[in-house]
N, C-alpha and C positions, 0 to 999 in steps of 0.2 A: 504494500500500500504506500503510496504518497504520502510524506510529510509535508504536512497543511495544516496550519490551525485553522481552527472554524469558529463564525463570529457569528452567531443567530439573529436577526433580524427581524422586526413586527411589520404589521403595515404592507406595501405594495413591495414587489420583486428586490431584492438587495441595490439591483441595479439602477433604481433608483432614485436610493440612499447615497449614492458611489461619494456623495463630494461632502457626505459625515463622514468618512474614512480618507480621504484625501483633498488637497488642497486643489480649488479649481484654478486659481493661479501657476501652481507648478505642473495639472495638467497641461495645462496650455503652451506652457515653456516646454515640459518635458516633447509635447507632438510636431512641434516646431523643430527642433531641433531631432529630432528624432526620424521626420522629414527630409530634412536637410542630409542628416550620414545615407538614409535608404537610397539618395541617388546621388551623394557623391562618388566620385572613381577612388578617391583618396584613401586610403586603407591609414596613412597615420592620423589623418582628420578624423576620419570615424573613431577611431583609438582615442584619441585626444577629447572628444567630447562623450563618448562613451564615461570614459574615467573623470573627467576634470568639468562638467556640467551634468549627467545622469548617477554619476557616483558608482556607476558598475565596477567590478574588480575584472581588469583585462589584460590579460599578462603580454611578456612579449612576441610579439612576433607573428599575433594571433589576428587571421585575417575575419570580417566579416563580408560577406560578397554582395551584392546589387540587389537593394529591395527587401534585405531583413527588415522584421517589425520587431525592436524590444520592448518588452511590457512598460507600457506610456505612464501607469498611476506607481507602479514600484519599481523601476530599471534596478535600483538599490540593491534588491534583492539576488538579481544574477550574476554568475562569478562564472569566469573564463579562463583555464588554464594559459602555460607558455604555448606556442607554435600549435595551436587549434585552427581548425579552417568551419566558417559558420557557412554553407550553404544558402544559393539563391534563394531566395522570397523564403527563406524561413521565417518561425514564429517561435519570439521565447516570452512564455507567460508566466507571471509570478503571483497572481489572482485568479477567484473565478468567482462571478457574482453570480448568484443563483436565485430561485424563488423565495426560499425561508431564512439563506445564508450567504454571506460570503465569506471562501478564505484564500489565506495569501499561505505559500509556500520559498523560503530559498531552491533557487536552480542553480546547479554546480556542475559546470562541463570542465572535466580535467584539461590535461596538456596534453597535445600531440591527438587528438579529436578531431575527426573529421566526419560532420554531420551535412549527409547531402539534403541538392535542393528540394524545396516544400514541403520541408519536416517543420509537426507540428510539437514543442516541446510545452509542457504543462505543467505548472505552478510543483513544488516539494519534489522533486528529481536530482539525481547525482547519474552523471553520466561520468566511468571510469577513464582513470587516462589510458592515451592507446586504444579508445572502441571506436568502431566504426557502426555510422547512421544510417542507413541506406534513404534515397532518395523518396519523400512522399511517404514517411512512416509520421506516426504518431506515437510520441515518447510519454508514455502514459506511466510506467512504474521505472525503475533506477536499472541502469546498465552497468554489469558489472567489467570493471580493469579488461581492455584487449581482447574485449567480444566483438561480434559484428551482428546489429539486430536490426531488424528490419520490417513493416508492414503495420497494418491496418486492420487486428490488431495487430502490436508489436510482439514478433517472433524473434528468440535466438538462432541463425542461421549458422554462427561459429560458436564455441563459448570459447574465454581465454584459454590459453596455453594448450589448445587443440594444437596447433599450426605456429609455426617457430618464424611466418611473417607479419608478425602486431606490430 
């Protein structure tokens, strides 16, 4: 299971409630600039406002590719190993607001990660270092060190230390 806390909610959909749980001011800064890396070319720019304006932890060397979305109300919560490669039009989520609840989760992709394009990654996840994402899955529970998982649901297609190239 996903680590996620969970915040119950009265009244209509959590969704909302969204701007009692966060500020609609750093919304608005956070989608702005969060805009701006999805279609820049710049791989240190994105790096640089990732870390130094959304507060993410993004280690070195760690590419994100054209058209990532990071979660706009808590970027905070996502951490990126060294030399990661984040796949096109990915999605990294660190909420989920629901009918009776919302919760928020830390996402933790190791170093040396490579998560293909239109992978959907979901709030309370640890992706190991060394695994690989395959393209168009949905990262629903934790991936363990120098696996390879993939699909919709998400399947182990390797698990670590099968194979001596992680």
């Amino acid at each position: 299971m996903r680590n996620v806390q969970r915040y119950p909610t009265e009244g209509p959909n959590a969704l909302w409630q969204v701007y009692t749980t966060v500020s609609k001011w750093k919304t608005i800064r956070n989608f702005v600039f969060i805009q701006l890396t999805r279609y820049s070319p710049s791989l240190r720019f994105k790096n640089w406002v990732y870390r130094n304006v959304l507060g993410m932890k993004v280690g070195k060397h760690t590419s994100f590719a054209l058209m990532v979305m990071v979660d706009v109300f808590f970027p905070e919560k996502i951490s990126v190993g060294n030399n990661s490669i984040i796949g096109y039009n990915t999605t990294i989520l660190a909420h989920e607001y629901l009918i009776r609840e919302y919760r928020l989760g830390e996402v933790r992709i190791g170093s040396n990660v490579m998560i293909g394009a239109n992978t959907t990654i979901l709030p309370g996840v640890t992706i190991g270092d060394n695994a690989v994402v395959g393209a168009g899955s949905v990262v629903h529970k934790d991936v363990a060190a120098g696996s390879f998982v993939a699909g919709n649901p998400l399947r182990v297609i390797r698990e670590s230390g099968v194979s001596g190239d992680t």
